[in-house]
VOLO-663680 format. One record per residue (C-alpha): residue number from 1; residue in one letter; x, y, z. Coordinates in Angstrom, 1 decimal, m for minus. Last residue first. Example, Ala and Ser with C-alpha at 12.3 -4.5 7.8 and 13.67 -1.06 7.14 Angstrom:
BEGIN
<2 's' <13.7 m1.1 7.1>>
<1 'a' <12.3 m4.5 7.8>>
end
This chain:
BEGIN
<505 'x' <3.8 31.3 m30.2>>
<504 'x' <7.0 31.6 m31.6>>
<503 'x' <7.9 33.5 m28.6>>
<502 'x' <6.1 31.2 m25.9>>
<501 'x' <8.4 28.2 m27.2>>
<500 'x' <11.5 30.3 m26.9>>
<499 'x' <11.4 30.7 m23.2>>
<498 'x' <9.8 27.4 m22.7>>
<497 'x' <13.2 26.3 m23.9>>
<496 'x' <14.9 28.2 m21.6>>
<495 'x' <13.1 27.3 m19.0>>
<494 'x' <13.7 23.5 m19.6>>
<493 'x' <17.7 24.2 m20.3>>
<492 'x' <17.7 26.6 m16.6>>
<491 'x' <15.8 23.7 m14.6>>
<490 'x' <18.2 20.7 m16.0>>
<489 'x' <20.8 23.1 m14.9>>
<488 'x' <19.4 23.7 m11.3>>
<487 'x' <18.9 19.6 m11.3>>
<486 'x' <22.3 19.0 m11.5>>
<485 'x' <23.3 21.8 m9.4>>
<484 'x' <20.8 20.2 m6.5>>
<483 'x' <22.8 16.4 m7.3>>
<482 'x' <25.6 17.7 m6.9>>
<481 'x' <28.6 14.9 m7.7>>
<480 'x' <27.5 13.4 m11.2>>
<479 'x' <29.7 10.7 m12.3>>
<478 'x' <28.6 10.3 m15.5>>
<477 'x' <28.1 6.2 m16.8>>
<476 'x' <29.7 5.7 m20.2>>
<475 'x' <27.8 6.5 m23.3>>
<474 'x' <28.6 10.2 m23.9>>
<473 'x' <32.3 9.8 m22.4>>
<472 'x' <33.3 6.5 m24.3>>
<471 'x' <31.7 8.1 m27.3>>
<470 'x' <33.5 11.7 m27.3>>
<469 'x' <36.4 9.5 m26.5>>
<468 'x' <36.0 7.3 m29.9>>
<467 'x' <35.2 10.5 m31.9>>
<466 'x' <38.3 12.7 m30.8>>
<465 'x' <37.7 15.2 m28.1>>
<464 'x' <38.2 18.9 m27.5>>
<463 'x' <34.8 20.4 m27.0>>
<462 'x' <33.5 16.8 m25.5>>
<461 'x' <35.4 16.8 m22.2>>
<460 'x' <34.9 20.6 m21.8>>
<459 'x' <31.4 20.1 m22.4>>
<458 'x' <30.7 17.0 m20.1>>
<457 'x' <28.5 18.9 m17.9>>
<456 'x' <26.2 20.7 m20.5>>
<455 'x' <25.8 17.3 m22.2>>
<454 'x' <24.6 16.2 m19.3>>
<453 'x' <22.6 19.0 m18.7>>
<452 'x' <21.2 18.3 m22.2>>
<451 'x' <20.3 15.0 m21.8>>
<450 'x' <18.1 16.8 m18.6>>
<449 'x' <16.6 18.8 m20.5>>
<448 'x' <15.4 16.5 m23.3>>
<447 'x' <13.8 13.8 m20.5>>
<446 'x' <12.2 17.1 m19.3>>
<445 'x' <10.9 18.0 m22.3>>
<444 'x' <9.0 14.6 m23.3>>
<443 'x' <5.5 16.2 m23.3>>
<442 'x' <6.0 16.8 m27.3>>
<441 'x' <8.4 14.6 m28.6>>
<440 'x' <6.4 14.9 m32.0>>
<439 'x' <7.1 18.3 m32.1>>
<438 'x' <4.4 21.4 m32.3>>
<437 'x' <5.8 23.5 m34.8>>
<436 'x' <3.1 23.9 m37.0>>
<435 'x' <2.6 20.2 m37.0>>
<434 'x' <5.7 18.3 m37.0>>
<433 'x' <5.2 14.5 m38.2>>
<432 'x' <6.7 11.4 m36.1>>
<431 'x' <9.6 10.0 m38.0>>
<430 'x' <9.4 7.4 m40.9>>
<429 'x' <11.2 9.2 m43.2>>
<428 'x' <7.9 8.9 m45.5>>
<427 'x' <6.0 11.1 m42.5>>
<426 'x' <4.5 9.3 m39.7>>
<425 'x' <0.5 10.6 m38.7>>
<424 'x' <0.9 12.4 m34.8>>
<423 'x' <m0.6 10.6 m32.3>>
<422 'x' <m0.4 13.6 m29.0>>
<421 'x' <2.7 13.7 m26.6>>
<420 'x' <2.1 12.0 m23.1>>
<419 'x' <2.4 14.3 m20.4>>
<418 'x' <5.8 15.0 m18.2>>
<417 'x' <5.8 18.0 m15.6>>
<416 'x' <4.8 15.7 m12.4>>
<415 'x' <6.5 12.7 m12.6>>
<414 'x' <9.0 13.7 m15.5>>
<413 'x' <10.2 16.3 m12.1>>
<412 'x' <10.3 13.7 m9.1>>
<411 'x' <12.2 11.3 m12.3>>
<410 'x' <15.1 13.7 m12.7>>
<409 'x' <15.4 13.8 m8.7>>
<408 'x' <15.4 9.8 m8.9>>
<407 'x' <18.0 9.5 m11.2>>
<406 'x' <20.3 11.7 m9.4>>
<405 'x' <20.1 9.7 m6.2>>
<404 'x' <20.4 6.8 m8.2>>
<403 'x' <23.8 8.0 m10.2>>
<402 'x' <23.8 9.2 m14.1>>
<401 'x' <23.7 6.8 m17.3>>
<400 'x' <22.2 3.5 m17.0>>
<399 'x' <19.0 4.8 m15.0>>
<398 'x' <18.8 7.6 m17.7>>
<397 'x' <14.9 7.4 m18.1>>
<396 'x' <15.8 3.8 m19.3>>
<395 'x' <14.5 3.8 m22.9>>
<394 'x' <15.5 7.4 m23.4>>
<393 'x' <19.0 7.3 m21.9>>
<392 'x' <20.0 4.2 m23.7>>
<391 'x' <19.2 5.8 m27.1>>
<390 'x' <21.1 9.2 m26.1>>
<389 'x' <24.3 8.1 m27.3>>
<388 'x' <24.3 7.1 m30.9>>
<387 'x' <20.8 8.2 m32.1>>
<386 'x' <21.9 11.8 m30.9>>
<385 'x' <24.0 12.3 m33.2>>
<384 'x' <28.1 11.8 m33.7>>
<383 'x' <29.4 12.1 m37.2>>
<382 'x' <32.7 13.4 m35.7>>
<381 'x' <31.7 17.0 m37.6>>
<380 'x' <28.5 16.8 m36.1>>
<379 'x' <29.6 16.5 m32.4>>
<378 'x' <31.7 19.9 m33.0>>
<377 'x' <29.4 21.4 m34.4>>
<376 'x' <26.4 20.9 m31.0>>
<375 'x' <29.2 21.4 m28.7>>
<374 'x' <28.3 25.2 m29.7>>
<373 'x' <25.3 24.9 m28.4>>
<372 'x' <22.3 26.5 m30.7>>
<371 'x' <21.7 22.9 m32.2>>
<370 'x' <21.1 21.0 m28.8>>
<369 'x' <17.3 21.7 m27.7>>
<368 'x' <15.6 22.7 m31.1>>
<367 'x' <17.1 20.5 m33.7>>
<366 'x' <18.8 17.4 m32.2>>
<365 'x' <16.1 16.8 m29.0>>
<364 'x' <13.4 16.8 m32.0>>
<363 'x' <16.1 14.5 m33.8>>
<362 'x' <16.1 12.5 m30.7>>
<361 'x' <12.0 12.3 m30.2>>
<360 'x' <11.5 11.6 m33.7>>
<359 'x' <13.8 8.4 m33.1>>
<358 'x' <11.8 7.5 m30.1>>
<357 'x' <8.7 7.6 m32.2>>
<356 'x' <9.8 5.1 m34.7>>
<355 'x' <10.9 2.7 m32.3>>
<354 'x' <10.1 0.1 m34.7>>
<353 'x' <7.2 m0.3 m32.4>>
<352 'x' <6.7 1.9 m30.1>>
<351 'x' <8.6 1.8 m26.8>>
<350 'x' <9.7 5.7 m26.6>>
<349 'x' <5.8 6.4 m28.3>>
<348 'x' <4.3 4.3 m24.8>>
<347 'x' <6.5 5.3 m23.2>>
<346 'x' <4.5 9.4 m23.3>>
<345 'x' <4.0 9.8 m19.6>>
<344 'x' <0.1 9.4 m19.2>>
<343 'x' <m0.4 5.7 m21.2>>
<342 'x' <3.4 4.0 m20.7>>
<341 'x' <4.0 5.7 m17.1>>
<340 'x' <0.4 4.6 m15.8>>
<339 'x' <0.4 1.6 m17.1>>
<338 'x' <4.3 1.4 m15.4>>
<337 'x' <2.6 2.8 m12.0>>
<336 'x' <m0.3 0.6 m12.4>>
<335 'x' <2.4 m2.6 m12.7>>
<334 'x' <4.3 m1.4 m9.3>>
<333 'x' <1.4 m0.7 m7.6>>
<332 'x' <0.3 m4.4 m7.6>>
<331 'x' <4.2 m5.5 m7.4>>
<330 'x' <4.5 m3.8 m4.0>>
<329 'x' <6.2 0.2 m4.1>>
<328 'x' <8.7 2.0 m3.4>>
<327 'x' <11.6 0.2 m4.4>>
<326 'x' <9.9 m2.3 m6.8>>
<325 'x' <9.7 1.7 m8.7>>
<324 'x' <13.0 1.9 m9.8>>
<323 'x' <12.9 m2.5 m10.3>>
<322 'x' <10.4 m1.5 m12.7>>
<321 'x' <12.3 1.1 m14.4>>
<320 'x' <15.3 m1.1 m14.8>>
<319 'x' <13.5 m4.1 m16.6>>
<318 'x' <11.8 m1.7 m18.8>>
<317 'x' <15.2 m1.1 m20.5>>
<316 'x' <15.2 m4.4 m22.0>>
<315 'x' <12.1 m4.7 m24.0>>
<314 'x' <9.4 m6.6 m23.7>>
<313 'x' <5.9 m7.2 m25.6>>
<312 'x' <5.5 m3.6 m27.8>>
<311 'x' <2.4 m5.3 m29.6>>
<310 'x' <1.5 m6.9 m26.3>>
<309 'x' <1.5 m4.3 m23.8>>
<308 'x' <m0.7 m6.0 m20.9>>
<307 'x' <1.1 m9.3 m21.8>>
<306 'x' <4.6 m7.7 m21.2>>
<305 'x' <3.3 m5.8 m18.4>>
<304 'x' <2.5 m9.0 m16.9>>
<303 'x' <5.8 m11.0 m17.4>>
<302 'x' <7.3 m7.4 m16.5>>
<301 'x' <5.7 m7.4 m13.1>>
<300 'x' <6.3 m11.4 m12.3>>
<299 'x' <9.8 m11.1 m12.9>>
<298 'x' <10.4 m7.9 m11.3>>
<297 'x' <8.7 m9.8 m8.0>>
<296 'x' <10.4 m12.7 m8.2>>
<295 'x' <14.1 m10.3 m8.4>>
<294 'x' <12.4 m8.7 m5.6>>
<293 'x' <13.1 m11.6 m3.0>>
<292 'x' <14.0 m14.8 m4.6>>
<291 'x' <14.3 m16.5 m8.1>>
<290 'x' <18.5 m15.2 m8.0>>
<289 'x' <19.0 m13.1 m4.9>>
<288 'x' <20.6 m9.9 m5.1>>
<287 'x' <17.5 m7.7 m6.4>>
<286 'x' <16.3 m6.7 m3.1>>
<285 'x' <19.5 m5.7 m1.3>>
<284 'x' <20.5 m3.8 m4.8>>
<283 'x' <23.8 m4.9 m6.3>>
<282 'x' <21.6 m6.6 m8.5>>
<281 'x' <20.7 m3.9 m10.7>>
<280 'x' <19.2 m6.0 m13.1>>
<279 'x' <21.2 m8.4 m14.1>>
<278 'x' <19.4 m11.1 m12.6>>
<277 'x' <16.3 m10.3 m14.0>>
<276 'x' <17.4 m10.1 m17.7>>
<275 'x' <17.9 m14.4 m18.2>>
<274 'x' <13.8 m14.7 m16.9>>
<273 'x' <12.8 m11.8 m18.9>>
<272 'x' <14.2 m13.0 m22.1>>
<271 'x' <12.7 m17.0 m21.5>>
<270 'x' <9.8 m15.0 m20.3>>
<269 'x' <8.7 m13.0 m23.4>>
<268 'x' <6.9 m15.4 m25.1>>
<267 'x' <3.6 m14.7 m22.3>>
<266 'x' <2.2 m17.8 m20.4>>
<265 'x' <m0.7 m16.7 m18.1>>
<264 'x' <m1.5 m17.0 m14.3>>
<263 'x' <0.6 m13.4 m13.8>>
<262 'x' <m1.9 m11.5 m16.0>>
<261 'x' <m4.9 m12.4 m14.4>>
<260 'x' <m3.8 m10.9 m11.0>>
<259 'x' <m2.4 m8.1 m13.3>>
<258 'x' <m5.8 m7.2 m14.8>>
<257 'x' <m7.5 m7.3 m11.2>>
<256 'x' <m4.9 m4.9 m9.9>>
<255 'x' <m5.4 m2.4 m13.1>>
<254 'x' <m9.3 m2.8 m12.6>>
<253 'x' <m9.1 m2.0 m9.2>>
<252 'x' <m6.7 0.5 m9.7>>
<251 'x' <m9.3 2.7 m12.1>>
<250 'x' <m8.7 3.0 m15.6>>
<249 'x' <m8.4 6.3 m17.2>>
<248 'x' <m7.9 6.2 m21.1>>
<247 'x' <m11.6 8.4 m22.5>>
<246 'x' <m11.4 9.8 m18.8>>
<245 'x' <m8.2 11.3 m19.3>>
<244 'x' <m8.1 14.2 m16.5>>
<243 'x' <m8.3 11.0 m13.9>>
<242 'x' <m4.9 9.5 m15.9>>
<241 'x' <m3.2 12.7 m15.2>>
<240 'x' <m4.2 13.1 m11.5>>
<239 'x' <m3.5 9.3 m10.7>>
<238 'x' <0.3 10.0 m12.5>>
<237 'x' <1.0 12.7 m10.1>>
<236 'x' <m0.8 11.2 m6.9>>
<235 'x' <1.7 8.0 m7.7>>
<234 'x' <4.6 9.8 m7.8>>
<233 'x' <3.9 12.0 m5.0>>
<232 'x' <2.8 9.2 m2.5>>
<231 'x' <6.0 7.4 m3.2>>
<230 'x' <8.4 9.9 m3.2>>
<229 'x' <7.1 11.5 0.1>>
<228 'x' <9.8 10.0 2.4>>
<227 'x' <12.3 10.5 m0.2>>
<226 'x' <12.0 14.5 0.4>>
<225 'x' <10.6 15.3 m3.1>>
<224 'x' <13.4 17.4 m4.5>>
<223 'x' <14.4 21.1 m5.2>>
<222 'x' <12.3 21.0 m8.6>>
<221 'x' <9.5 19.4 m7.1>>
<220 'x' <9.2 22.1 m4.7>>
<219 'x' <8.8 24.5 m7.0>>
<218 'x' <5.9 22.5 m9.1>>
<217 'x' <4.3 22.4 m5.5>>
<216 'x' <4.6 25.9 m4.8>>
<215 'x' <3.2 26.6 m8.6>>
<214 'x' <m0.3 24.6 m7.4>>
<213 'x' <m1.5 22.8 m10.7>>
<212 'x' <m0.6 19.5 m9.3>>
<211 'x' <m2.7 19.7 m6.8>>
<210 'x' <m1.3 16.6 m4.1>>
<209 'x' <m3.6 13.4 m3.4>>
<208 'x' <m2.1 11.0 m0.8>>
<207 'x' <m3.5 7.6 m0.3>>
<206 'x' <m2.9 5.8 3.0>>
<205 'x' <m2.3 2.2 3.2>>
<204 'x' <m0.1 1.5 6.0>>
<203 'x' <0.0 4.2 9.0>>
<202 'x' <m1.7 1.7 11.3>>
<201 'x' <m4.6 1.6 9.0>>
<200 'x' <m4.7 3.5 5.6>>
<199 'x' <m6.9 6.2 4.9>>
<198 'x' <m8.2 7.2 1.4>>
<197 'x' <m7.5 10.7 0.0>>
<196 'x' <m5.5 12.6 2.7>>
<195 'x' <m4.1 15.8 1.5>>
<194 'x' <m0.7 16.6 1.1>>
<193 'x' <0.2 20.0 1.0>>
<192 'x' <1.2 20.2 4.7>>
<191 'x' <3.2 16.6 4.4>>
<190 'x' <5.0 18.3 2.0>>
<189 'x' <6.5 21.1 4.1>>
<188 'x' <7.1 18.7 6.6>>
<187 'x' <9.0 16.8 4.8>>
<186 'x' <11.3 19.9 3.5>>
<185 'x' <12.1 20.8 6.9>>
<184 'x' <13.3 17.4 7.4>>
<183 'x' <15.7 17.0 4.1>>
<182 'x' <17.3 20.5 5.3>>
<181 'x' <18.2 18.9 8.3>>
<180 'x' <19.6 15.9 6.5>>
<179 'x' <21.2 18.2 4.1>>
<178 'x' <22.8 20.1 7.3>>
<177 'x' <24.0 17.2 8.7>>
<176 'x' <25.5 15.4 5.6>>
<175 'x' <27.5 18.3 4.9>>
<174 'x' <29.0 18.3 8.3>>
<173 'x' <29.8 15.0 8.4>>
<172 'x' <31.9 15.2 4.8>>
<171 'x' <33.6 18.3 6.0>>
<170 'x' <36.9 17.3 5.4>>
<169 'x' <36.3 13.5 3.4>>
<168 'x' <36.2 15.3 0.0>>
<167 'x' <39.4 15.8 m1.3>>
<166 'x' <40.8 11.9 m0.1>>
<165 'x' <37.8 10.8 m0.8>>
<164 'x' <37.7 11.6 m4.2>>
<163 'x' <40.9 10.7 m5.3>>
<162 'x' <39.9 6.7 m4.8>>
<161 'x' <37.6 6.7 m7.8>>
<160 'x' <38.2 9.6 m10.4>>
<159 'x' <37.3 12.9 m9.0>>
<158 'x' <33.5 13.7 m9.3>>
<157 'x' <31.8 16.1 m12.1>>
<156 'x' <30.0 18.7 m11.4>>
<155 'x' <32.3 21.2 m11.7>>
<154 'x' <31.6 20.6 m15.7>>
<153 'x' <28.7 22.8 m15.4>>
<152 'x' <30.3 25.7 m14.8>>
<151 'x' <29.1 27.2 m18.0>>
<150 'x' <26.1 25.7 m17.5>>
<149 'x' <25.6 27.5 m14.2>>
<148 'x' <27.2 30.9 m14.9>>
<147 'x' <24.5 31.6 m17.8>>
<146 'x' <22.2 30.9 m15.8>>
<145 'x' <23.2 33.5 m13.1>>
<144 'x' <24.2 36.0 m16.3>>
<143 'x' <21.1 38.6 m14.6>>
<142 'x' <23.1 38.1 m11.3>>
<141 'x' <26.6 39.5 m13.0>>
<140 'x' <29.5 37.1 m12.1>>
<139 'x' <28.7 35.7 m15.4>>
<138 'x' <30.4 39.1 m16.8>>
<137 'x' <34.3 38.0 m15.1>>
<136 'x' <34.0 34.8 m17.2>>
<135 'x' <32.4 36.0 m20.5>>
<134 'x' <35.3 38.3 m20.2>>
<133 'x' <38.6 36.1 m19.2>>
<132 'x' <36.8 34.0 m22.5>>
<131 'x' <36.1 30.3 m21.8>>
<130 'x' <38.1 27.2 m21.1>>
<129 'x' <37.5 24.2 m23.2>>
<128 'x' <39.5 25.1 m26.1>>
<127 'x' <42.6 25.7 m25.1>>
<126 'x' <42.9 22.6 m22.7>>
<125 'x' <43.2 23.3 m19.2>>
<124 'x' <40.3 21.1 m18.7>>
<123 'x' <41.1 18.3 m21.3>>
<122 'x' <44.9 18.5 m19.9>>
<121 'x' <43.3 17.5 m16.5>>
<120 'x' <42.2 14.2 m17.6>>
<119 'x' <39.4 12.8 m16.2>>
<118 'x' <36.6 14.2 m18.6>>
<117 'x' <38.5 12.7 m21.3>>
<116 'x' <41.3 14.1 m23.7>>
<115 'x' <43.1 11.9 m26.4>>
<114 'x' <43.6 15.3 m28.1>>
<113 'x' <42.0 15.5 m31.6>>
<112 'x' <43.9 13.5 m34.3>>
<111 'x' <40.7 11.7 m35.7>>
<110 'x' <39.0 15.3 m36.6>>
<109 'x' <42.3 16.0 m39.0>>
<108 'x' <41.8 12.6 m40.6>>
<107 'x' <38.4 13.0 m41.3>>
<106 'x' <35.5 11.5 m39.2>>
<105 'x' <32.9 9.4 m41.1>>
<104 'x' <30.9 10.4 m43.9>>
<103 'x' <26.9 9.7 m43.8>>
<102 'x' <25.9 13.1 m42.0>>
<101 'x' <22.1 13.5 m41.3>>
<100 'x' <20.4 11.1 m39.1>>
<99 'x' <23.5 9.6 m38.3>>
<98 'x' <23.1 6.0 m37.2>>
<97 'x' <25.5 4.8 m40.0>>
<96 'x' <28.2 6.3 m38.3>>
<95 'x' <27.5 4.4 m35.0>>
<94 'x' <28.4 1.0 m36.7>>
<93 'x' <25.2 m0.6 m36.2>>
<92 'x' <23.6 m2.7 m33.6>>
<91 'x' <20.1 m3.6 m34.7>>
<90 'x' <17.0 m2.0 m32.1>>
<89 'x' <14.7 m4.5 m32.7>>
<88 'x' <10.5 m4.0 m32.2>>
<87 'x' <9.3 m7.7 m32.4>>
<86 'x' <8.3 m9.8 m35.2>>
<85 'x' <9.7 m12.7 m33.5>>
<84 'x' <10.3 m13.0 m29.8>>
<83 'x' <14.3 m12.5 m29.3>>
<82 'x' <13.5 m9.9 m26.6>>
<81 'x' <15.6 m7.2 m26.9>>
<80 'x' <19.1 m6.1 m25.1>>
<79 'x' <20.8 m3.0 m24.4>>
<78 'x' <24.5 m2.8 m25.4>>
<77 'x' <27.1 m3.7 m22.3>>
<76 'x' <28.0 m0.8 m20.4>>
<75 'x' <27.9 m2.6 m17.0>>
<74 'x' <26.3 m0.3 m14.7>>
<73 'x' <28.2 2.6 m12.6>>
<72 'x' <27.8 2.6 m8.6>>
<71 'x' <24.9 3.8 m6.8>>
<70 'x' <24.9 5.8 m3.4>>
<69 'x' <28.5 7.0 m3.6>>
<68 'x' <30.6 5.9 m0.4>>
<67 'x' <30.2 7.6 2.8>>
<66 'x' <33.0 9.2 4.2>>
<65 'x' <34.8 7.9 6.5>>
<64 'x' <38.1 6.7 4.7>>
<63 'x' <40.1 4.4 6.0>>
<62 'x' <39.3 1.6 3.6>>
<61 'x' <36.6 2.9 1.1>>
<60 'x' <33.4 1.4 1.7>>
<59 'x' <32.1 m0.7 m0.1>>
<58 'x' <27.8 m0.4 m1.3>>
<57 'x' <24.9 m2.2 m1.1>>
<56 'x' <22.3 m0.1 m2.6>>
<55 'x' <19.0 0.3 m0.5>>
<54 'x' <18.2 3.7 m1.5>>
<53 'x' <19.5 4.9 2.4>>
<52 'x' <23.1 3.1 1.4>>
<51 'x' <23.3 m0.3 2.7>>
<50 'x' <27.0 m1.4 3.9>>
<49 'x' <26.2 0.0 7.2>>
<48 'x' <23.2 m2.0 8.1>>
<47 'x' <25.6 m5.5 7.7>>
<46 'x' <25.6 m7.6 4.9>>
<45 'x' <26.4 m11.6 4.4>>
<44 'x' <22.6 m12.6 3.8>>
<43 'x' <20.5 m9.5 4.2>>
<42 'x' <17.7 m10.6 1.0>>
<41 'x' <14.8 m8.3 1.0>>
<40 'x' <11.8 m8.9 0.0>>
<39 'x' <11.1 m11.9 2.3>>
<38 'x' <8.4 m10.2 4.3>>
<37 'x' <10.6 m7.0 4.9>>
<36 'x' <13.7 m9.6 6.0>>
<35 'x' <15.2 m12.8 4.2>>
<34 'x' <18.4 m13.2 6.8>>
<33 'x' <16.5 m16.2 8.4>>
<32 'x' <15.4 m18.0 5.6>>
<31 'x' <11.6 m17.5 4.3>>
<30 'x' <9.9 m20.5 3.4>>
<29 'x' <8.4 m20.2 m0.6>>
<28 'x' <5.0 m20.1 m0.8>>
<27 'x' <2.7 m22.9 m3.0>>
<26 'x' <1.4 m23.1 m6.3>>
<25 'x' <3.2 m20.7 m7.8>>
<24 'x' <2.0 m18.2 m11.6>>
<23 'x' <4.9 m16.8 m13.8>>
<22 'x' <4.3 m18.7 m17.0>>
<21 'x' <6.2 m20.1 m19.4>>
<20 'x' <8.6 m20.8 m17.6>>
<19 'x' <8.5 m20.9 m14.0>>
<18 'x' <8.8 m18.0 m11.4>>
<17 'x' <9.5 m19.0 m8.0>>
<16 'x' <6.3 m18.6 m6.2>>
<15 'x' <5.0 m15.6 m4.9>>
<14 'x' <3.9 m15.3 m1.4>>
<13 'x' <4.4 m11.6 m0.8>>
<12 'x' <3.7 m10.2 3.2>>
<11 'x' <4.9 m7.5 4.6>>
<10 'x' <4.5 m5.0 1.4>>
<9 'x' <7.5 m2.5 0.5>>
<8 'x' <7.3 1.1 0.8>>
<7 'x' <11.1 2.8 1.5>>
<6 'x' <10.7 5.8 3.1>>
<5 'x' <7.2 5.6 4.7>>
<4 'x' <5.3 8.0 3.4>>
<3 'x' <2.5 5.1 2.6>>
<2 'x' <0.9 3.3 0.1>>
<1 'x' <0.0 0.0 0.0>>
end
């Protein structure tokens, strides 16, 4: 049920071991000893402190003691697609040939650039990379405040692994204090603009509602759902969208009900699902354990969802958002919150099939949210577009691509801001149809603010690179320190945007 509690899992799931074809049980599994939150979770060889408060197990750094980062980067292996036939397949291509525009590939003079990546210190001294003594000393202005934060993006950034520590252990207590503080005023700002929709017992079960059209909300989204209130917020967000669509809105019994049915039939996805599970992020404590715990659970949530989706079946990236959301919520809530995402959220056109609809998105992202930075020429004369890099970050809302903590912040803000972008008739090129300027990615800003931010903080990295480290840095996992600067950035691009939108209307 829902609750504020921090992290929302049920005290009681009975599933079976998922067997293939189908993900129904016969009978409950006994619980070991170390198998706490009603199984969920699997504490086997861990102590409290190696948790982080998301629930990632993490090392900590011999004598250092600082806390370790909260997630720590994915394998950067290619995503994967169900092998079911006549299914939506993304082919791997030699990343030249996924140019939407330029067919050459990199000249000779482009392939000498500087061997320079967003680690090396001659990248940020380099030439290029740093900016005018007078477009410095002028961001100090407070009408150039943006300005000064994407241009300081790259500060971002955090030191390679084992430098960190060692720069930012001074302090690290203090820090932590005051954003814990700050964390607790912010709850109880919240828990004032919630209002009580259904009541739970014993604190279990409540339902939240919050206005979504209130602008203190929308600010507060911006500087963070305290994690307390993630739950309730997501899933009041994505209720109040699918209640203002009453030709689409279905209600959660009927969602519940769907997925009870859907679990007790076969689907051709499982062999896919059933090898994916695993490697979903199992460095989680309720993803560790193979056929136990929250890997049954994502099982049995994307053997429904692939069944309650059936021309876009499954696709890899899924996998990742439903384990997201296993973290706050049981499997029942779980599926209506990935209905809910598909229908009101706009993955529904990301997963279409042929992924025709994700491609308009990117060249959308390509032609009015990239083209006016001046990365933007560089990238184009190494033959690098979107299709190459920002593919993963689509199709998993960038859980592959920037840390949990970061993740979830972008996520507070698609939650709320994100709508899903009206059928548009495909043009010969096969990409979605412009209509008097009105993209087909409409409702997807957010996702295209934030893959600029990160673009915005590897700048000096990409402003002097070659093609294979512009790659290796644009598909790599970014090490994003400041979460709150992140997010500032993300803030400024979407403005900006909004900005130019209301002109050429």
């Amino acid at each position: 049920m829902l609750t504020s509690s921090n992290l929302n899992r049920p005290s009681d799931q009975r599933h079976g071991r998922p067997t293939l074809p189908s993900a129904t049980t016969s009978s409950p599994v006994p619980q070991d000893k170390h198998e706490l939150a009603g199984g969920i979770e699997d504490w086997e060889g861990v102590q409290g402190q190696d948790v982080d408060r998301y629930g990632f197990i993490v090392a900590h750094q011999s004598g250092s003691s600082s806390p370790p980062s909260t997630a720590t980067p994915p394998s950067s292996s290619p995503i994967r697609f169900s092998s079911r036939k006549h299914r939506n397949v993304l082919i791997r291509k030699d990343v030249t040939s996924l140019s939407l525009g330029a067919k050459r590939g990199p000249t000779k003079k482009l392939s000498a650039r500087s061997l320079n990546t967003h680690t090396s210190e001659l990248s940020v001294l380099s030439r290029r990379s740093v900016r005018s003594t007078i477009r410095q000393a002028t961001n100090k202005l407070p009408h150039n405040k943006d300005r000064r934060l994407i241009d300081e993006a790259g500060d971002l950034l955090a030191l390679q692994p084992g430098l960190s520590f060692i720069t930012e252990d001074e302090g690290i207590e203090k820090i932590a204090a005051e954003l814990k503080r700050k964390e607790v005023k912010r709850s109880e700002k919240w828990r004032r603009m919630a209002k009580i929709v259904k009541p739970g017992s014993e604190g279990h079960g409540t339902i939240f509602h919050f206005d979504v059209k209130n602008p203190k909300l929308v600010e507060r989204t911006w500087k963070g759902i305290p994690d307390c209130w993630r739950s309730a917020a997501w899933y009041s967000f994505l209720a109040s969208s699918a209640k203002a669509d009453p030709l689409n809105y279905v209600p959660d019994e009927e969602l519940t009900a769907a997925f009870r049915q859907l679990v007790n039939e076969p689907s051709p996805d499982d062999m896919q699902i059933d090898l994916d599970v695993p490697r979903t992020i199992n460095q989680h404590i309720m993803f560790r354990r193979r056929y136990r715990g929250g890997q049954r659970l994502l099982f049995r949530v994307l053997h429904a969802l692939s069944l309650y989706f059936a021309e876009t079946g499954y696709v890899q990236g899924m996998a990742t958002l439903a384990a997201t959301l296993l973290s706050y919520y049981d499997e029942e809530q779980c599926f209506i919150m990935l209905v809910r995402l598909w229908q009101f959220r706009g993955l529904n056109r990301i997963y279409q099939s042929g992924f025709v609809e994700l491609m308009g998105a990117l060249k959308d992202f390509e032609t009015h949210w990239l083209n006016d930075k001046d990365v933007a020429e560089v990238l184009k004369e190494l033959c690098i577009d979107p299709t190459a890099y920002a593919t993963r970050w689509y199709l998993t809302l960038f859980n592959l691509s920037i840390p949990f903590p970061v993740q979830l912040r972008v996520w507070d803000v698609f939650m709320l801001l994100g709508s899903s972008p009206p059928e548009q008739p495909e043009t010969s090129s096969g990409a979605g149809k412009e209509v008097e300027s009105y993209p087909s990615s409409k409702g997807l800003e957010i996702l295209h603010a934030t893959s600029l931010a990160i673009i915005d903080t590897l700048h000096a990295t990409l402003i002097d690179s070659d093609f294979e480290n512009a790659m290796k840095s644009l598909t790599s996992w970014v090490p994003i320190k400041d979460e709150q600067r992140f997010l500032e950035i993300v803030h400024v691009e979407w403005k900006k945007h909004q900005n130019r939108q209301k002109k050429k209307a």
